[in-house]
C-alpha positions in Angstrom: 106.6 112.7 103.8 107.4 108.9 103.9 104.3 108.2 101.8 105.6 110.9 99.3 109.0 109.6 99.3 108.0 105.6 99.1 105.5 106.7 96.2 108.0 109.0 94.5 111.0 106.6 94.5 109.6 104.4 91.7 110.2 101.6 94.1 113.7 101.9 93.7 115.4 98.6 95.1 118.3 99.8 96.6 116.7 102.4 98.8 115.2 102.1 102.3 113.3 104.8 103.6 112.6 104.8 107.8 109.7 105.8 109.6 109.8 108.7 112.1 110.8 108.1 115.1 110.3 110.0 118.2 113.9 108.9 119.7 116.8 109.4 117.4 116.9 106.3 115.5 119.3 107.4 112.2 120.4 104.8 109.8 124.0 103.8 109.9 126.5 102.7 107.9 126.9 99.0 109.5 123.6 98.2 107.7 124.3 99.3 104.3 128.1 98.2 104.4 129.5 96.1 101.1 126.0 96.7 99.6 124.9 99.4 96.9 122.0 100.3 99.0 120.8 104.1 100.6 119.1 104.0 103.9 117.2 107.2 104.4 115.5 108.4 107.8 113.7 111.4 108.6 113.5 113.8 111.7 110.7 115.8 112.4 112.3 119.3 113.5 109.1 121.0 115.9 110.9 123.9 116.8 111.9 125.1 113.5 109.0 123.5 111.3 111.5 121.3 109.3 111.9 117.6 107.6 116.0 116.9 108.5 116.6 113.7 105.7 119.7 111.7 106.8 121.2 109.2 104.8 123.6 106.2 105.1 125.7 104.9 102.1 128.7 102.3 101.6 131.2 105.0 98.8 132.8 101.2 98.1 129.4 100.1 96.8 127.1 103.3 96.6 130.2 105.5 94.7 130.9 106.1 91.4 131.8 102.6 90.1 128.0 101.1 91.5 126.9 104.5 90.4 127.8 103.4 86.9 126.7 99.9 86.4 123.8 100.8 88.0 122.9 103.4 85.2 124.4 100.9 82.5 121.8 98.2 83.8 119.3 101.1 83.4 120.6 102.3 79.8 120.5 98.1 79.1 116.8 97.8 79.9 118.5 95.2 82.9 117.3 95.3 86.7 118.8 97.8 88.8 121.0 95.5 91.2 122.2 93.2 88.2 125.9 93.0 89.4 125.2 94.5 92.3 124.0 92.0 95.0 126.9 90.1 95.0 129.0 92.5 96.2 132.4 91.2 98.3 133.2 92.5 101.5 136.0 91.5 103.3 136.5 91.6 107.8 
């Protein structure tokens, strides 16, 4: 499923995808925080034969306005993070 997801992302810069774990390791939102990036991590469900996806995004820099320049820089033929990198986040 990682290898699917890594090879199906288009090698999207602003998302992180986790390996398996066989504790519960989860991404969290201190790590993506000020930033316009999605961590994603995957849980291998035994019991009822399913893949749980969990994600972890900042709404400040993942929400609608990041949502937007991010398909403007697309629409522009401009990297993905153009604008985005830099973002400000204050203690």
């Amino acid at each position: 499923m990682v290898g699917r997801k890594r090879a199906g992302d288009g090698g999207s810069p602003v998302i992180a995808v986790s390996e398996p774990h066989p504790g519960d390791v989860y991404p969290d939102t201190k790590y993506v925080a000020g930033t316009n990036y999605c961590h994603l991590g995957l849980k291998i469900d035994n019991r009822l034969n399913r893949i749980i996806i969990i994600s972890a995004i900042d709404n400040l820099g993942k929400g609608a306005a990041g949502q937007a320049l991010q398909n403007m820089n697309v629409m522009f033929d401009l990297p993905e993070v153009t604008g985005l990198e830099d973002t400000a986040l204050l203690p």
